[in-house]
Backbone bond lengths (Angstrom), bond angles and torsions (degrees), N, CA, C in turn:
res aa  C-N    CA-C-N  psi(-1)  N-CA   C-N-CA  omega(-1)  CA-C   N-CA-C  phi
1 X - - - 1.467 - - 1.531 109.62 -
2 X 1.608 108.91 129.28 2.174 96.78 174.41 1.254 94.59 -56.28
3 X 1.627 85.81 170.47 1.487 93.52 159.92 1.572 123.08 -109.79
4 X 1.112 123.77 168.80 1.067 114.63 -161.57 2.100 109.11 -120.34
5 X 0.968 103.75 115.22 1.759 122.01 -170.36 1.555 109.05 -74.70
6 X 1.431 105.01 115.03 1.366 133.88 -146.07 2.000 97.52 -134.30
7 X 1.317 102.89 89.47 1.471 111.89 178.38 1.338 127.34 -107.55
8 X 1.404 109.00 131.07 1.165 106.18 178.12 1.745 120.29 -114.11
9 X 1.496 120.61 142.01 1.217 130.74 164.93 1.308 126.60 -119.47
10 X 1.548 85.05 111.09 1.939 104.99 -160.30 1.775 99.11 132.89
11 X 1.513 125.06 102.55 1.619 101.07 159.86 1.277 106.01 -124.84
12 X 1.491 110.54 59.50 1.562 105.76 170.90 1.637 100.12 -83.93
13 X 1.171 119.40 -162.36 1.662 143.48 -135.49 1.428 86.00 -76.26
14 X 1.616 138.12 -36.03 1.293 130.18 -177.83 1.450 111.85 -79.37
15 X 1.348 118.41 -66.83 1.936 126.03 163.86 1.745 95.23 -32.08
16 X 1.054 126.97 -66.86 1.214 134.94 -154.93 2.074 98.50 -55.66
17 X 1.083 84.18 -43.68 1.633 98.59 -177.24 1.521 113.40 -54.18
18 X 1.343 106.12 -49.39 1.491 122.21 -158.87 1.898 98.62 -69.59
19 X 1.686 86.14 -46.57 2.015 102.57 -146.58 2.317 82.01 -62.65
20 X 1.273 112.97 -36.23 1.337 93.72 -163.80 1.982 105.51 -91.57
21 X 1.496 99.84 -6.40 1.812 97.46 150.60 1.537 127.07 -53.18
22 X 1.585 93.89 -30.03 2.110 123.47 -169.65 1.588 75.51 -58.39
23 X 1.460 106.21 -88.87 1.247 147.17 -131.01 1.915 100.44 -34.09
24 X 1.324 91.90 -59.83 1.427 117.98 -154.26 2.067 114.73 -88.75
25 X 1.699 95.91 -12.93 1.607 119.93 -169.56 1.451 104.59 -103.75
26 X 1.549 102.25 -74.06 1.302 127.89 -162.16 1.589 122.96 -78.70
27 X 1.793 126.69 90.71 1.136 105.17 179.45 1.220 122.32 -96.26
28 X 1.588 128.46 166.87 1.597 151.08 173.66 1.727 92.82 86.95
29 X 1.433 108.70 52.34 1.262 103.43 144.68 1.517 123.80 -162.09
30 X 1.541 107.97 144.80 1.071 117.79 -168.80 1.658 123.15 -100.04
31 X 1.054 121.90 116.80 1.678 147.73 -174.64 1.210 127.26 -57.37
32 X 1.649 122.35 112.85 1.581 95.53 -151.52 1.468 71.81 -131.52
33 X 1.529 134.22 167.17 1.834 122.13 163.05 2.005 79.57 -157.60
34 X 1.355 88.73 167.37 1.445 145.85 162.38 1.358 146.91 -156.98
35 X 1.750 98.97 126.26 1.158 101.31 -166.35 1.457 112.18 -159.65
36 X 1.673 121.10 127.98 1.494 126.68 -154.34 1.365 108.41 -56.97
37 X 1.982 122.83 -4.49 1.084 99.07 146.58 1.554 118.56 -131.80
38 X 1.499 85.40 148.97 1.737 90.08 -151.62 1.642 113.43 -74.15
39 X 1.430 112.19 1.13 1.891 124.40 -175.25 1.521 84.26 -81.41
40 X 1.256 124.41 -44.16 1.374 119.36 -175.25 1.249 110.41 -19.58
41 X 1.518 107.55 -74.61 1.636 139.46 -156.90 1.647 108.23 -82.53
42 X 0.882 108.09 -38.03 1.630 127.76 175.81 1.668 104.38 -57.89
43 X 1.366 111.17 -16.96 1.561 104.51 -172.79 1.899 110.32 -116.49
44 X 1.709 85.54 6.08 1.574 89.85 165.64 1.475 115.01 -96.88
45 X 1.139 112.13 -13.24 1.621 109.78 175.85 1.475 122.07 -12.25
46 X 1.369 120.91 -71.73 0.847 138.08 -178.41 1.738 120.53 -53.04
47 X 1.150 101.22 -13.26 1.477 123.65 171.93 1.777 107.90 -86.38
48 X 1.207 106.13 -16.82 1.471 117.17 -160.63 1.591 125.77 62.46
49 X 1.190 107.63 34.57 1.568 131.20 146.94 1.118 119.42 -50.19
50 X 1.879 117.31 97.27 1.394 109.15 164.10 1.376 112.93 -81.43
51 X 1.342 111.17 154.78 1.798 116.83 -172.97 1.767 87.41 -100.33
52 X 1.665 93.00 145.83 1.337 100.90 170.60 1.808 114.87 -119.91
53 X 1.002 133.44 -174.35 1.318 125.63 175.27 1.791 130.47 -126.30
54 X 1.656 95.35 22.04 1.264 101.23 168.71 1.490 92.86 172.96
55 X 2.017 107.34 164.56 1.247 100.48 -175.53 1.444 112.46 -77.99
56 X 1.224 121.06 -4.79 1.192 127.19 -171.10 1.570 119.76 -82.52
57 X 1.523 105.54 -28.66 1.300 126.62 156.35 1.327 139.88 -46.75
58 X 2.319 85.06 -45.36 1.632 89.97 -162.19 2.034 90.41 -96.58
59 X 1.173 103.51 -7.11 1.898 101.82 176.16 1.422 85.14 -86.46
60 X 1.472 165.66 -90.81 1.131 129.87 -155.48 1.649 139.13 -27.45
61 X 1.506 105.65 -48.67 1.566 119.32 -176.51 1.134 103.68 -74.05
62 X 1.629 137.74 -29.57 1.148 128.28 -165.18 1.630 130.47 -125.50
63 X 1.178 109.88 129.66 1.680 97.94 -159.30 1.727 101.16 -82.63
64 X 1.551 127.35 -18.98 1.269 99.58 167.94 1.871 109.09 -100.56
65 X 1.045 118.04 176.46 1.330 113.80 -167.81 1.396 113.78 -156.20
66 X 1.496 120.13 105.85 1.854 111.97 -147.63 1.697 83.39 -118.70
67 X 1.476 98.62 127.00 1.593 104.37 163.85 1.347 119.61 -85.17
68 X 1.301 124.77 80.00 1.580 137.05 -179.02 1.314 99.97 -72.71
69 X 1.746 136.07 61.12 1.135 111.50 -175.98 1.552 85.48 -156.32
70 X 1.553 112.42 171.82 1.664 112.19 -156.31 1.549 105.64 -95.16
71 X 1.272 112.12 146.85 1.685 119.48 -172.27 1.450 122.67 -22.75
72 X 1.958 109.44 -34.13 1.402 114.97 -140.47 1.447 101.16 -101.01
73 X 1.450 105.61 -1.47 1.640 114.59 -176.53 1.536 119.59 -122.66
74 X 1.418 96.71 2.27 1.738 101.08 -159.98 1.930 98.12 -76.95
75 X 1.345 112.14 -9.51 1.675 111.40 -172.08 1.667 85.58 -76.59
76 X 1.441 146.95 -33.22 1.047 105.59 -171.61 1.590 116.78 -98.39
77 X 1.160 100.36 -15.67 1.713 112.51 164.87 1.405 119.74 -23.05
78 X 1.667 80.55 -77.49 1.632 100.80 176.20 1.164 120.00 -59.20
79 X 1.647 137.20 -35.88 1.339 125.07 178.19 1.902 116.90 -78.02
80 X 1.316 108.46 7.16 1.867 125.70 162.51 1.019 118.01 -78.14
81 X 1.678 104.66 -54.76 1.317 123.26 172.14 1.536 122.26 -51.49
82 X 1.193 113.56 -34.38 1.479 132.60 173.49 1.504 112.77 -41.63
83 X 1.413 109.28 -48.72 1.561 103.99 -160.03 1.574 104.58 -80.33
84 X 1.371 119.96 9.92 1.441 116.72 176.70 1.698 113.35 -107.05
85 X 1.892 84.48 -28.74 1.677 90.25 -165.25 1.552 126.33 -68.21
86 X 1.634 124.01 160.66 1.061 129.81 -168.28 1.695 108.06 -129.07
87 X 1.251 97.61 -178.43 1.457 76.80 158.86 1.447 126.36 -122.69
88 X 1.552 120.71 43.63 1.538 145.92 121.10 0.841 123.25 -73.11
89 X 1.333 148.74 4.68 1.572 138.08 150.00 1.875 102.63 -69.46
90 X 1.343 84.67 156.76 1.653 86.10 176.64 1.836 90.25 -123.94
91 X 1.444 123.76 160.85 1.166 124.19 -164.25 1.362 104.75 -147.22
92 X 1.552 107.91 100.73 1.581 108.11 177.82 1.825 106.58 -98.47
93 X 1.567 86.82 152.30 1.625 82.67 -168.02 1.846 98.00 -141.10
94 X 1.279 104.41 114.75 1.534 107.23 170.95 0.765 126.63 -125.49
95 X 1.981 120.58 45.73 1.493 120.10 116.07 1.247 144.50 -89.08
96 X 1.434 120.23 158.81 1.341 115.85 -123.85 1.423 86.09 -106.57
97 X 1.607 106.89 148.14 1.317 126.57 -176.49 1.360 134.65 98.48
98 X 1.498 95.18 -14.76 1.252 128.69 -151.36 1.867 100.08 -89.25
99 X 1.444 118.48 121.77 1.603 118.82 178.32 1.328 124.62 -85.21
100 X 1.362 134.64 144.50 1.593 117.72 170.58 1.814 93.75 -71.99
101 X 0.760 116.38 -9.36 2.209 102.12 -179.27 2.188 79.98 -71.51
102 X 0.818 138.63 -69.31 1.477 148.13 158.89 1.453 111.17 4.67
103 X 1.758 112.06 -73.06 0.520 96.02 -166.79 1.827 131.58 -108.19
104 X 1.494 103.64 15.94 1.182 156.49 167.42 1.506 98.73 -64.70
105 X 1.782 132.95 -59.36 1.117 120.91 -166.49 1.921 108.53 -97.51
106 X 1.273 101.01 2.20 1.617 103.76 160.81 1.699 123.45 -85.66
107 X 1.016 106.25 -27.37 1.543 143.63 -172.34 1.601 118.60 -82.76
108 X 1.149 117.27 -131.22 1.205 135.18 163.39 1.882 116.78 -123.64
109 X 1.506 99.55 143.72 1.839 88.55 -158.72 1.418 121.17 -84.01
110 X 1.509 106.89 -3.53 1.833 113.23 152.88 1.310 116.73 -97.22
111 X 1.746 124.96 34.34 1.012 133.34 -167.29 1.857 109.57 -57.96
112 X 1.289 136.99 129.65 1.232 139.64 -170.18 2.121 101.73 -87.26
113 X 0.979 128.81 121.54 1.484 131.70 -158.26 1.394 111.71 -140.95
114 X 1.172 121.96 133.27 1.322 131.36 165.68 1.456 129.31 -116.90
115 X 0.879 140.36 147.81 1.572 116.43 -151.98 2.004 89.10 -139.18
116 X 1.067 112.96 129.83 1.508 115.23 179.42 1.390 108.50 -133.75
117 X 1.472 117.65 119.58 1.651 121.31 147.04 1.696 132.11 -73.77
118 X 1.484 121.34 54.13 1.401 98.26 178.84 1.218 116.18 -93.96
119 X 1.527 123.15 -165.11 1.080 126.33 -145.47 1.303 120.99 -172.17
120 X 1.462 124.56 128.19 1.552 133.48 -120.77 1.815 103.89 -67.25
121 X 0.880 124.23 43.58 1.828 126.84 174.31 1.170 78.54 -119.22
122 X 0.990 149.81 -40.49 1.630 128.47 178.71 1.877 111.93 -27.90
123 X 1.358 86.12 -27.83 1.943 93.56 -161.37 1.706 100.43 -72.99
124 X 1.304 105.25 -4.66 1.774 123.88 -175.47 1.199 104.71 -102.92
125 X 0.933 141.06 -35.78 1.482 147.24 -148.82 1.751 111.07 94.91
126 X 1.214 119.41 4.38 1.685 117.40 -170.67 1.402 113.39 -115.66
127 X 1.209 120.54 36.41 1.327 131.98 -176.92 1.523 98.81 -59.83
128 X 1.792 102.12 150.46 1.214 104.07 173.19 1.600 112.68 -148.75
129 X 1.480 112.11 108.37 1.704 142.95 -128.62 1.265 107.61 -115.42
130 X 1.325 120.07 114.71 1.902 113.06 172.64 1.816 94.72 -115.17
131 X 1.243 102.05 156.95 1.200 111.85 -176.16 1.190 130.86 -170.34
132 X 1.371 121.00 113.39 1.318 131.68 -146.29 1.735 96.81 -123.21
133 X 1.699 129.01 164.25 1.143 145.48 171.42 1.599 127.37 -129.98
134 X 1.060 130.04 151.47 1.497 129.70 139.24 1.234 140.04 -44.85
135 X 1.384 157.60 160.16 1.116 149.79 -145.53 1.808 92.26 -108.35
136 X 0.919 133.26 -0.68 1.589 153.92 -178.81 1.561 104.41 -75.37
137 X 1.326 109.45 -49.12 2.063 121.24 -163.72 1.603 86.13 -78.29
138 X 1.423 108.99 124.85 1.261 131.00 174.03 1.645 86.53 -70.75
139 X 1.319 107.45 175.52 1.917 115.43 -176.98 1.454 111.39 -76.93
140 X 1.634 107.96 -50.28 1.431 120.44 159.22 1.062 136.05 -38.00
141 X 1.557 104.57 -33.08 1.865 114.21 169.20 1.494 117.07 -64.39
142 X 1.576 93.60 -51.32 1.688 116.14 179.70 1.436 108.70 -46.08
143 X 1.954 109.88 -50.76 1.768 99.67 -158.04 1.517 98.54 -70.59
144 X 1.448 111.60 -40.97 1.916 107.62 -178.99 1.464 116.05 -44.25
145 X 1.030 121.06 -37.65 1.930 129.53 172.58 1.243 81.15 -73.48
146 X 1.531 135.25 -133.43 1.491 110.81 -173.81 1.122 153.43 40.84
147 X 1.365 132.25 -75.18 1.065 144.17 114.67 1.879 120.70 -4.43
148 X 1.287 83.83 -54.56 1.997 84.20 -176.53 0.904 119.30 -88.61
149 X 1.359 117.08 -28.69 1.934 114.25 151.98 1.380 123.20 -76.42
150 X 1.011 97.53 25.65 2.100 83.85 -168.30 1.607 79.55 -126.61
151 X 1.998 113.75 -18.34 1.910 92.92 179.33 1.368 108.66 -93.50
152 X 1.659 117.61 14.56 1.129 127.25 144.92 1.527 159.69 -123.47
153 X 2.094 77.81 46.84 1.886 103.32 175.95 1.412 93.29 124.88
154 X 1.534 129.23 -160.24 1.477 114.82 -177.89 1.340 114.65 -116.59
155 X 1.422 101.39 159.39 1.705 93.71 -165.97 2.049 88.14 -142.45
156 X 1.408 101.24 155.37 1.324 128.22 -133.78 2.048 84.11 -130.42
157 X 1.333 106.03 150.22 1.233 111.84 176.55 1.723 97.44 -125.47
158 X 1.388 114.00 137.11 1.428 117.23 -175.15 1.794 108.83 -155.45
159 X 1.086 108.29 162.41 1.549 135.17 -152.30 1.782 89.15 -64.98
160 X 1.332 105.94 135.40 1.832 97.65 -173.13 1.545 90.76 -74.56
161 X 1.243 143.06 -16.25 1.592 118.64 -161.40 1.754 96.28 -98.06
162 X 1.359 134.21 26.56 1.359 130.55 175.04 1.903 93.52 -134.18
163 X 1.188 123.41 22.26 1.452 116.28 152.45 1.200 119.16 -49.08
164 X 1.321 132.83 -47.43 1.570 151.71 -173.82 1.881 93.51 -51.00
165 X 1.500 84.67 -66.51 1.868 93.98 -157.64 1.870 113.28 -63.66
166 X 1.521 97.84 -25.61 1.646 107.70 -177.53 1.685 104.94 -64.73
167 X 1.222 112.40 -25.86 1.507 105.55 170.44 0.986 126.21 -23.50
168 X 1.817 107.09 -80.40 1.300 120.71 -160.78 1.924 110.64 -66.16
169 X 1.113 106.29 -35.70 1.878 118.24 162.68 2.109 115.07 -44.01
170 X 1.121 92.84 -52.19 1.550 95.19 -166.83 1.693 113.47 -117.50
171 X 1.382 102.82 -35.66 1.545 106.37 -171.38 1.503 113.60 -90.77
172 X 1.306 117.96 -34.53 1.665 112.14 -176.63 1.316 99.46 -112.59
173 X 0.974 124.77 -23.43 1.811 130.47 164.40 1.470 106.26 -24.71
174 X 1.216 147.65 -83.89 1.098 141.66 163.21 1.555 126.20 -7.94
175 X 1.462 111.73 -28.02 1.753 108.82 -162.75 1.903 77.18 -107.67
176 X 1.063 144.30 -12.02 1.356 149.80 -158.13 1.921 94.88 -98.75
177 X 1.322 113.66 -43.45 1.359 123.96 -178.84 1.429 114.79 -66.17
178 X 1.654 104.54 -51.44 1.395 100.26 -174.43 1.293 102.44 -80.70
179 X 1.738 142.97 -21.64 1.378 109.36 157.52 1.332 125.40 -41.01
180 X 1.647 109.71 -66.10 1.652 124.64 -179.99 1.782 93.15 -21.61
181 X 1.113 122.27 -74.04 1.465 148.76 -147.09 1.991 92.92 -61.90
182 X 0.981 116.11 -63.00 1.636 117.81 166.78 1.295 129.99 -39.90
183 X 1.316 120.36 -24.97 1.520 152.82 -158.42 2.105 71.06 -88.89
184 X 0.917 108.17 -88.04 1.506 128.51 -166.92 1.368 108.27 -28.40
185 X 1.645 102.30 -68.75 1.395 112.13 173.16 1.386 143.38 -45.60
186 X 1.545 97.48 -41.35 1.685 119.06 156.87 1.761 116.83 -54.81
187 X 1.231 113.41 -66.32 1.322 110.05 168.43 1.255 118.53 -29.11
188 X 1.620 118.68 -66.35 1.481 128.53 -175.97 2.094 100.70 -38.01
189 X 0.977 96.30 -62.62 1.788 115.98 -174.56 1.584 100.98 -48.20
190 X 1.526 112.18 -46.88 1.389 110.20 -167.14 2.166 112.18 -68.95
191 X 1.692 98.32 -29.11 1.257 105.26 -170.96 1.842 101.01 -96.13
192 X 1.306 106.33 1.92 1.407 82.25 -178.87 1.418 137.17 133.52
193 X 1.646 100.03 -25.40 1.005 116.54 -173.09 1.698 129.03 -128.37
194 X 1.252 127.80 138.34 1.420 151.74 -117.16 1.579 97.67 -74.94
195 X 2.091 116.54 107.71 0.891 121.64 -164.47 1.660 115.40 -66.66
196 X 0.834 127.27 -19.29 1.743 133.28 164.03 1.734 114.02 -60.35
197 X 1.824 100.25 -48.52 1.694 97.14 -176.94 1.232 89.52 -63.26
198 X 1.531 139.71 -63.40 1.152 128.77 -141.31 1.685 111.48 -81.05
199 X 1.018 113.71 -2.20 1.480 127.78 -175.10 2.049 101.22 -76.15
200 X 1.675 97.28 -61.74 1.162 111.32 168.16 1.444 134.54 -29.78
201 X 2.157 91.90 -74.99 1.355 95.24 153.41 1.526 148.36 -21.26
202 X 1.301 90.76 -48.25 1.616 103.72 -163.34 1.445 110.05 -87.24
203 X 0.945 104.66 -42.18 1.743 126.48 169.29 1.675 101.08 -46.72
204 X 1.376 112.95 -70.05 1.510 108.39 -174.42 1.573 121.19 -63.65
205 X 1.328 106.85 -11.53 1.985 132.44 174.39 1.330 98.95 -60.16
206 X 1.960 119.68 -52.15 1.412 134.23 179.61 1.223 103.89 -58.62
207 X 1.254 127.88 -38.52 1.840 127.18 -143.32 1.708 88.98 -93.91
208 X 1.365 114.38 -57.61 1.849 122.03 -177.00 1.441 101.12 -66.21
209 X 1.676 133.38 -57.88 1.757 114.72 167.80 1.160 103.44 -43.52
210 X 1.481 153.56 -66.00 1.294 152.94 -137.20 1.806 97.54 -68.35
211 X 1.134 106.98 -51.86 1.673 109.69 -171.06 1.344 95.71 -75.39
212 X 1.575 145.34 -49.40 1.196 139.31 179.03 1.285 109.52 -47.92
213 X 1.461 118.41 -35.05 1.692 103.46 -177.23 1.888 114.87 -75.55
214 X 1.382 109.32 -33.95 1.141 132.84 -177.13 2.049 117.10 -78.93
215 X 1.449 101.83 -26.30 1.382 101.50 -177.68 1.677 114.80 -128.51
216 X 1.021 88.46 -0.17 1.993 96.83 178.63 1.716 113.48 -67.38
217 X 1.490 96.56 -51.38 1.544 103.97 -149.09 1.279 137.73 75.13
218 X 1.819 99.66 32.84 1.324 117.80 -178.36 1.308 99.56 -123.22
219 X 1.444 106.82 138.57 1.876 118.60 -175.04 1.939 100.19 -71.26
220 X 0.889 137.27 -160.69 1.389 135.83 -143.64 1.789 98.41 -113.22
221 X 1.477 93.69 -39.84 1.418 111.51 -172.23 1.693 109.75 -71.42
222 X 1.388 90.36 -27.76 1.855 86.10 177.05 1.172 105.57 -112.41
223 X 1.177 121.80 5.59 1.858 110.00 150.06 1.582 128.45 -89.86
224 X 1.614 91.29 -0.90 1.604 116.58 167.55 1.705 101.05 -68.25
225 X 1.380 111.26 -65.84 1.341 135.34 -163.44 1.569 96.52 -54.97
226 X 1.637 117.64 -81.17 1.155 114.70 159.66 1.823 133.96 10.97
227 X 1.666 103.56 -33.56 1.543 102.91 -152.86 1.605 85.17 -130.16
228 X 1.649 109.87 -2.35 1.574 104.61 -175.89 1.375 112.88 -106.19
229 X 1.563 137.53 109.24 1.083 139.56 173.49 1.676 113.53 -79.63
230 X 1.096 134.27 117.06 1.457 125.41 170.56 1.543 129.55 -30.25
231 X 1.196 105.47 103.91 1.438 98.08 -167.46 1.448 133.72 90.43
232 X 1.497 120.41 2.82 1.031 143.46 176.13 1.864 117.10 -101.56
233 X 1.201 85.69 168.96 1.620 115.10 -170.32 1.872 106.27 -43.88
234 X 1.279 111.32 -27.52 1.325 98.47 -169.47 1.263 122.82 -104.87
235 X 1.593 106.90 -6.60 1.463 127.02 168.78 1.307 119.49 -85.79
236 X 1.198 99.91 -17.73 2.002 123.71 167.80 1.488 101.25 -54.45
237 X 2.009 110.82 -69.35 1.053 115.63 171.69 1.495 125.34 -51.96
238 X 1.173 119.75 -57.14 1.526 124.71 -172.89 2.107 104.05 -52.19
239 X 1.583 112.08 -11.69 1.646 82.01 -150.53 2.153 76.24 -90.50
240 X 1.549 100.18 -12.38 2.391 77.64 174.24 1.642 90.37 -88.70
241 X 1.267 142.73 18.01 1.327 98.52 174.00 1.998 87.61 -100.39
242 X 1.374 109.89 -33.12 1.694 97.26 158.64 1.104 117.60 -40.23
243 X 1.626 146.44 -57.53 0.957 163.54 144.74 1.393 125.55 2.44
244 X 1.596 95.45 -63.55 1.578 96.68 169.84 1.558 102.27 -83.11
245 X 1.272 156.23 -20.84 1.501 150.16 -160.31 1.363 97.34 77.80
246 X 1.724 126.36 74.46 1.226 101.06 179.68 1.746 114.68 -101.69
247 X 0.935 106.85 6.33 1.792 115.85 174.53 1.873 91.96 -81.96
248 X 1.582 113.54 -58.91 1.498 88.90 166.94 1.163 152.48 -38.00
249 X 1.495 96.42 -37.41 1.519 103.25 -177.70 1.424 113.30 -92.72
250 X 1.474 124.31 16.35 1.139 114.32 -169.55 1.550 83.49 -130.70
251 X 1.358 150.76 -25.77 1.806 130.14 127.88 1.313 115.43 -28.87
252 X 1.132 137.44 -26.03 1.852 137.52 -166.87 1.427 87.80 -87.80
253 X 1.613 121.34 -66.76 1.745 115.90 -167.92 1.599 101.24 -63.81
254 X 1.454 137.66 -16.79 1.594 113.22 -178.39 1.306 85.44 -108.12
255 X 1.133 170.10 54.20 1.117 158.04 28.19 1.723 138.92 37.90
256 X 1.853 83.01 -84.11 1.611 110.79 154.52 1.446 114.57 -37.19
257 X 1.580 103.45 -67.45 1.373 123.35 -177.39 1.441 121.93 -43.15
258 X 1.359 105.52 -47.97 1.530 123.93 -165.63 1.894 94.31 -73.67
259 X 1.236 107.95 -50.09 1.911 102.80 -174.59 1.335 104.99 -64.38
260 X 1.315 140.40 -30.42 1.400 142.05 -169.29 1.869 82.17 -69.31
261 X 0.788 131.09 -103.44 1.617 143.35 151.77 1.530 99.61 46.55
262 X 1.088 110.57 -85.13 1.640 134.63 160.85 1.138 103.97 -28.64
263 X 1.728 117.36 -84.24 1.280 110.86 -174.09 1.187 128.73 -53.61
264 X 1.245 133.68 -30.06 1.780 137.93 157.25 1.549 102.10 -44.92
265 X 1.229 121.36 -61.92 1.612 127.22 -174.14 1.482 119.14 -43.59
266 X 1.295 119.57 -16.19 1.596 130.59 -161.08 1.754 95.30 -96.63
């Protein structure tokens, strides 16, 4: 089977994440990146990362084409990228906010687009990936992207007009956790006790809730219940996080999240 040339522009810590998911998952394909700095790319070698020398370069050689690069710069990306593009390139883009109508009118205007939210456990192997298309991405295009997020953790197919809202769920969720998670850790430190055990602890509390919600077959509310004895220690805790409204305030931050979203998109 050829293989099929899969480029990326951008290999910071996310590109970087994905291209060695390629490397090590995905066979009959060959790895092409760019990026203004060239140690970036130079340290994928070993991944079999060819370095290219412009985006215009690496959208010629390669029929998929992943914008690993941040919302606020991708307008000039894409108009580099332009002078190569066709409308057989397919164009994945995982910054956030960002539309295939977007990136379609920088491009070419039957531009083929894929639009991905993942999110930095990818850099673990536990990425967790939504990913939506245009009516342009043949199915075959779609499962190969697919495929490359799912060999880096699991990835989820969703409605292209809730890209915006999947953010705050999968993509910034993570920086929202390890606050929650600090809150915890500090306490431990404040009463006494050994910031590594309790770091550990708590961490593996995330990893066993996380699979309990996902492998139990218990709704959220009775894995609440589950952990609440009448009159006990954890209903103590639960009645200040009632207290403070903390399901409210955590609609207000994906909220927050979701309008920033928008406003990048404009």
């Amino acid at each position: 089977m050829e293989k099929v040339n899969i480029g990326f522009i951008g290999a910071g810590n996310m590109g970087t994440a994905i291209m060695k998911g390629i490397s090590a998952n995905v066979e009959n394909v060959q790895l092409y990146a760019f990026d203004p700095k060239s140690e970036n790319v130079e340290r994928l070698a070993d991944c079999g990362v060819k370095p290219c020398n412009s985006e215009a370069e690496l959208t010629e050689k390669c029929k998929f084409v992943f914008l690993a690069v941040k919302p606020q710069i991708i307008e000039g990306v894409l108009e580099k990228c332009a002078v190569s593009a066709d409308s057989e390139k397919v164009f994945v883009s995982i910054a956030a906010g960002i539309t295939d109508e977007f990136v379609a009118k920088k491009t070419v205007p039957d531009a083929k687009v894929i639009l991905v939210m993942p999110n930095t456990p990818l850099l673990v192997g536990e990425g967790a990936s939504a990913l939506s298309r245009n009516e342009k991405v043949t199915d075959e295009e779609f499962n190969l992207i697919l495929d490359v997020f799912r060999s880096c953790g699991k990835a989820e197919v969703i409605s292209k007009d809730k890209m915006k809202e999947i953010i705050a769920i999968n993509g910034s969720s993570p920086a929202f956790i390890y606050l929650f998670a600090k809150g915890f850790i500090d306490y431990a430190e404040l009463v006494g006790i050994d910031k590594n055990a309790a770091t550990e602890l708590f961490a593996k509390s995330l990893i066993g809730s996380a699979k309990m919600i996902t492998d139990s077959g218990y709704s959220i509310d009775e894995l609440i219940k589950m952990v609440s004895s009448p009159g006990g220690t954890t209903l103590a805790g639960l009645d200040r996080l009632y207290e403070g409204n903390l399901t409210q305030t955590v609609k207000n931050c994906c909220e927050s999240c979701t309008k920033r979203a928008y406003e990048l998109s404009k």
